[in-house]
C-alpha positions, 0 to 999 in steps of 0.5 A: 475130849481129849482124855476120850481120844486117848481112852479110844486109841488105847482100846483100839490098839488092845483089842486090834493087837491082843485080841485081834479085834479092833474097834470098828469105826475107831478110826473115822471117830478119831478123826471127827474127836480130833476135828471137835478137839481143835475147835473146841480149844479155839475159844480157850486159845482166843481167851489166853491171846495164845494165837501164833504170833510173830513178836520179833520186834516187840520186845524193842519197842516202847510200850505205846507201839506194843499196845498198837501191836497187840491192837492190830493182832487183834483186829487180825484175830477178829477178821480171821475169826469172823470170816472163819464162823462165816464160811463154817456156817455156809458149809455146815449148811451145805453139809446138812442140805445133802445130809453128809455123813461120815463113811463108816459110822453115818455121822452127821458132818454137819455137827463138826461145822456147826461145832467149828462156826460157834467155835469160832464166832465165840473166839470172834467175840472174845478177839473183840473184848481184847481189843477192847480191853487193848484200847483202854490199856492204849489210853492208860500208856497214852495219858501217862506218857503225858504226865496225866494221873486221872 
């Protein structure tokens, strides 16, 4: 996708500079390949915990409240996420009862918030297995700090 938007913008400035002949409806395409990238990367972004955090304190603490922090950046992700694929839905919906399209191509809205609701419901899905994967590690650092070598 993201190679596609670059291949377009290069061909639009060519043709809109050397040959004085833009791509019509390049504009409008970038904006819709640019919103399709960004949801597109989300599942891959959720899958390598590479969400935006704020770890100030994490490198201080022991690693039984760095596994509770990371427990409840997760539970943060998974609501955010959730209710991200649940009001996608409610627009992707909506968009598709009106039957928007964009302005100069007549492309279907909807597409984008259906991409962005199962974009987001599988990255809410992904946020639930590492909270998982975080509540096994959390018993892990638990029982060792008891001295229990199950």
């Amino acid at each position: 996708m993201l190679a596609a938007l670059v291949l377009l913008t290069l061909a639009d400035i060519v043709g809109r500079y050397w040959f004085n002949s833009p791509i019509s409806g390049a504009f409008e395409l970038t904006q819709i390949m640019l919103a399709m990238l960004i949801f597109l990367a989300l599942p891959l972004t959720t899958f390598d915990s590479e969400h935006v955090e704020v770890d100030i304190f994490y490198r201080m603490a022991t690693p039984l409240y760095q596994t509770l922090m990371r427990i409840f950046s997760s539970v943060c992700s998974l609501f955010a996420l959730s209710v991200m694929a649940w009001q996608l839905v409610i627009k992707a919906q909506n968009l598709s009862h009106d039957e928007a399209v964009s302005d100069a191509l007549l492309f279907p809205l909807s597409i984008i918030g259906w991409v962005g609701a199962g974009s987001a419901a599988i990255s809410a899905v992904m946020a639930l297995l590492l909270l998982t994967h975080f509540s096994a590690a959390d018993e892990v650092i638990h029982n060792d700090q008891k001295g229990d070598t199950r």
